[in-house]
C-alpha positions in Angstrom: 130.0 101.6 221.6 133.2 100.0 222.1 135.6 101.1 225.2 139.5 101.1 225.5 141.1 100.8 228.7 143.2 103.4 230.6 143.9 103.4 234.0 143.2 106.9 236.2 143.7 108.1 239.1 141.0 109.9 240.8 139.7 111.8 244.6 136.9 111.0 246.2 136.0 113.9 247.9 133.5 112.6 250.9 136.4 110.1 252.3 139.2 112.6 251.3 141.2 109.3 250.1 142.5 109.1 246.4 141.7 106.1 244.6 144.0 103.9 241.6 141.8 102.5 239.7 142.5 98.9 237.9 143.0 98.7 234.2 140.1 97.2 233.5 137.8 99.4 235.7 137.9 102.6 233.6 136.8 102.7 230.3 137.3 105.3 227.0 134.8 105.5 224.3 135.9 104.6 221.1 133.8 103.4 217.7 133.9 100.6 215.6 134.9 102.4 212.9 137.9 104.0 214.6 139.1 100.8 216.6 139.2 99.0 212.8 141.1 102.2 212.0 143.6 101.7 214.7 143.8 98.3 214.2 144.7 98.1 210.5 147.1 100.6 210.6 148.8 99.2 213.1 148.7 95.8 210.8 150.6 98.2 208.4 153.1 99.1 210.7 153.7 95.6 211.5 154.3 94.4 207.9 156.3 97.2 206.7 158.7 96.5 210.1 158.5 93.0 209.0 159.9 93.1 205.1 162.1 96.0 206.4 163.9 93.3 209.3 164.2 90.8 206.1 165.6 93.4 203.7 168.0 94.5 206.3 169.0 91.3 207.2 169.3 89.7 203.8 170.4 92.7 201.9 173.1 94.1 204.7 173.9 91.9 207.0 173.8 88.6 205.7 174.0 88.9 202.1 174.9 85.8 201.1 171.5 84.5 202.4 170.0 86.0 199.7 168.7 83.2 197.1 169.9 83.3 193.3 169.5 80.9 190.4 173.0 79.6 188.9 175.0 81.2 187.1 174.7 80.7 183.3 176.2 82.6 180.9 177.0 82.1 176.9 180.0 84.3 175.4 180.5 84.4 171.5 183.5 84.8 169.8 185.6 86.7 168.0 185.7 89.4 170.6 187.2 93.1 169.7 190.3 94.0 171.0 189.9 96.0 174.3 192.3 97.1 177.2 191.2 94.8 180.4 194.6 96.2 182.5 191.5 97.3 184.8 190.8 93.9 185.6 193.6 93.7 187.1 194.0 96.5 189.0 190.8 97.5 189.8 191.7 100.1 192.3 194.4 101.8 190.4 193.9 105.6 190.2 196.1 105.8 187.4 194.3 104.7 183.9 196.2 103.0 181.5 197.5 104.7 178.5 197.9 101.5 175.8 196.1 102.6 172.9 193.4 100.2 173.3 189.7 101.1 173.3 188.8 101.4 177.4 185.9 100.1 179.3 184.2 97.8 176.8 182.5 94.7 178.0 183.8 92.0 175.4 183.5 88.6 175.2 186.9 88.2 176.7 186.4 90.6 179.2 184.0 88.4 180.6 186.0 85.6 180.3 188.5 87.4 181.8 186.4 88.5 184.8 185.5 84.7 185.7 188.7 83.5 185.5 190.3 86.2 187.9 187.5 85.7 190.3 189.1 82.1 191.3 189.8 82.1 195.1 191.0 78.6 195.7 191.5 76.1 192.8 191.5 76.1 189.5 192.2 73.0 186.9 192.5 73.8 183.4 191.7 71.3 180.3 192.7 72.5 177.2 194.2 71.3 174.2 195.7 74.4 172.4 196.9 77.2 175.5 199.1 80.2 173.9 197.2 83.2 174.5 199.5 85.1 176.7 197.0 87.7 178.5 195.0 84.3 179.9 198.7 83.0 180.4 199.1 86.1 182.6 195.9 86.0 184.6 196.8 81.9 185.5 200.2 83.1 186.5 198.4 85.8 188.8 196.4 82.9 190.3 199.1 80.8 191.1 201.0 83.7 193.0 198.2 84.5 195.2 198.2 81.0 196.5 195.2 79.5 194.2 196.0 75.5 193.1 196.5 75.6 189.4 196.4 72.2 187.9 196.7 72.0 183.7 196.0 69.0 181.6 197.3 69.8 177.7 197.5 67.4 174.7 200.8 66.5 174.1 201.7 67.7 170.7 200.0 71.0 170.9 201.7 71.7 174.5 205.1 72.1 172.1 203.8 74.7 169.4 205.0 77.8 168.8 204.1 80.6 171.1 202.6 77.8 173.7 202.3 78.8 177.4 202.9 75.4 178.7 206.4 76.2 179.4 205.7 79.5 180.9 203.2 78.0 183.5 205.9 75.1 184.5 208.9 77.4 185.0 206.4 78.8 187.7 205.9 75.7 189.4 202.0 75.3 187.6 201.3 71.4 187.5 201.1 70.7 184.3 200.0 66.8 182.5 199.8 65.7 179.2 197.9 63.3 177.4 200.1 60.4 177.3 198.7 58.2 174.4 199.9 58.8 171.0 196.9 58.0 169.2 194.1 60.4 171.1 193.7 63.6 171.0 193.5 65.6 174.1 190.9 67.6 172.4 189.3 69.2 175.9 188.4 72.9 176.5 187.2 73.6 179.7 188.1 75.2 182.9 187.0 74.3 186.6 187.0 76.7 189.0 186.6 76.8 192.4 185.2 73.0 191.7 181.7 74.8 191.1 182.0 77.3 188.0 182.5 75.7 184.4 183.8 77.4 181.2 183.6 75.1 178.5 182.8 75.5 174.7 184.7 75.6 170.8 187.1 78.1 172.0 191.1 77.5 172.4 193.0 79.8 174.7 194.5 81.2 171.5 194.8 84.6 170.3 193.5 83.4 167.0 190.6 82.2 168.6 190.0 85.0 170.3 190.2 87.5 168.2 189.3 86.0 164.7 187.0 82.6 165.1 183.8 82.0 165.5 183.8 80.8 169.1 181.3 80.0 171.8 181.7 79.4 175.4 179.4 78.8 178.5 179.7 79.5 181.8 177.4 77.7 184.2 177.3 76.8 188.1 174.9 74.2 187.6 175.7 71.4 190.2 174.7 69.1 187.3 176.6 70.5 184.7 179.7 71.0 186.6 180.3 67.5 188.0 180.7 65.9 185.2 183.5 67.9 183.8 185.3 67.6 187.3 185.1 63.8 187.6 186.5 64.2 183.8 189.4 66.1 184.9 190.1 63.6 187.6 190.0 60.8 185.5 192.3 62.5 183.1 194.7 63.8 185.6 195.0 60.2 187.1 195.4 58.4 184.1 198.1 60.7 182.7 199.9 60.7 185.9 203.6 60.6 184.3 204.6 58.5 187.5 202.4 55.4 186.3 204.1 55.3 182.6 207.8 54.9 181.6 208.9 57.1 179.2 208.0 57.0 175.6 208.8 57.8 172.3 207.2 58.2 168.9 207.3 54.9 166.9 206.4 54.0 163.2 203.0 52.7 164.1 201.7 56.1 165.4 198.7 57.5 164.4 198.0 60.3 166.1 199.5 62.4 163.8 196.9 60.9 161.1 194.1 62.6 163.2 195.4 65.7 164.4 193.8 68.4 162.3 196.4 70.5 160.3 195.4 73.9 161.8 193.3 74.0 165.1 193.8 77.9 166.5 
C-alpha cells in the first residue's frame, strides 16, 4: 500500500498533553491505482494551464508574437466594377448609395486594400498611372503623413487623363525617366519597404477593368529587396538635380520603341 502525508493533531489522554504531529509522521492509505489516478490528472491540469497561458499570451496579449508565413498573394485582372467607398470609410454608418454592386471582393478591391494599409512609406514605379480611384487612395496616403515617392516614364507621365500632375500639385515627389531612348517600363509598388505589388498591370482604368492583367503581392524578404534597391537606383539616377535640362532631338529613338497603345 502506498501512504500520503497529512499532518494531525491529536490528545494523548494518560499525559493530558496534545500532541502536533510532523508531516511526515502520519500517514493516509492510498493505492497504486488511485495515486496514478491523481497523478495523471493532475498532468492534465498542468498541460491544459500550459497551452491556455500560450494561447492567452500569443492570441491576446501579444499578438504579434504569433508566427505567420509571408504574405503572398496573386490577383488577376480584369476585375468587375464594384463600389470600394467602404474602404475608405470603414466605420461609416451611412452606406453609400452609387449604384455600384456592394461588398464584392474584386481583384481591385484587394489591391485596393494593400495599398491603403501603408502606414509609413510608399514608392511607386510605374510607367502608365491614370486611374483616378488609385490616384485617390495615393493622395489619401500623402495627407495622413505617409512618404509617397513616384518614378513615371517620361512620355506616358503627359497622356491624357494621367495623374502625375494631380499627385505634384499635392506636393507627391514625382521623377521621370530621364533618357530618351528607354522606357521606364516598371510596375511595381513598395510599401512600407516590406510589401511588393508588382505584375502586367498599369494603374489604368483600362487595365483594370478590361485586360488581362496579373499582379502579386508578396512580403518575401527576398523578393522585396530587389525591387527596392531598383527603385533606389532609379530614383538616384533620375535625380533632375544631376542633369541639365533636355529636349527631344532628331536622333531620338525612344519613340521608335514605345508601343502604340499600352493601357
Amino acid at each position: 500500500m502506498w501512504k500520503c502525508i497529512c499532518p494531525v493533531d491529536y490528545f494523548d489522554r494518560s499525559l493530558n498533553v496534545t500532541f502536533t504531529t510532523s508531516p511526515l509522521s502520519v500517514l493516509c492509505e492510498m493505492s497504486l491505482a488511485e495515486l496514478l489516478k491523481m497523478l495523471g490528472l493532475g498532468a492534465v491540469a498542468v498541460a491544459l494551464g500550459l497551452e491556455g497561458l500560450d494561447w492567452l499570451l500569443t492570441r491576446r496579449l501579444w499578438p504579434r508574437r504569433v508566427s505567420r508565413q509571408p504574405l503572398k498573394e496573386v490577383l488577376f485582372f480584369p476585375s468587375p466594377p464594384a463600389c470600394v467607398e467602404h474602404l475608405y470609410n470603414p466605420g461609416s454608418r451611412h452606406p453609400c448609395l452609387c449604384p455600384l454592386p456592394h461588398g464584392l471582393n474584386t481583384p481591385f478591391s484587394r489591391l485596393l486594400e494593400h495599398l491603403l494599409s501603408v502606414c509609413v512609406s510608399l514608392d511607386l514605379c510605374l510607367f502608365n498611372f491614370s486611374n483616378a480611384e488609385l490616384s485617390r487612395a495615393v493622395l489619401l496616403l500623402h495627407s495622413q503623413g505617409v512618404r509617397v515617392r513616384v518614378l513615371v516614364d517620361r512620355d506616358y507621365m503627359a497622356t491624357t487623363g494621367s495623374q502625375i500632375g494631380v499627385l505634384r500639385k499635392a506636393g507627391i515627389c514625382v521623377r521621370h525617366e530621364q533618357g530618351f531612348v528607354m522606357l521606364m517600363h516598371h510596375k511595381f509598388a513598395l510599401l512600407d519597404g516590406k510589401k511588393l505589388i508588382t505584375g502586367s498591370l498599369n494603374w489604368t482604368l483600362t487595365a483594370v477593368q478590361r485586360n488581362k492583367e496579373n499582379v502579386i503581392v508578396t512580403e518575401e524578404p527576398e523578393l522585396v529587396r530587389p525591387y527596392e534597391d531598383e527603385f533606389n537606383k532609379l530614383w538616384e539616377a533620375n535625380d533632375p538635380t544631376k542633369h541639365p535640362a533636355q529636349t527631344h532631338s532628331g536622333n531620338n529613338t525612344k519613340g521608335l520603341l514605345a508601343p502604340a497603345r499600352d493601357e
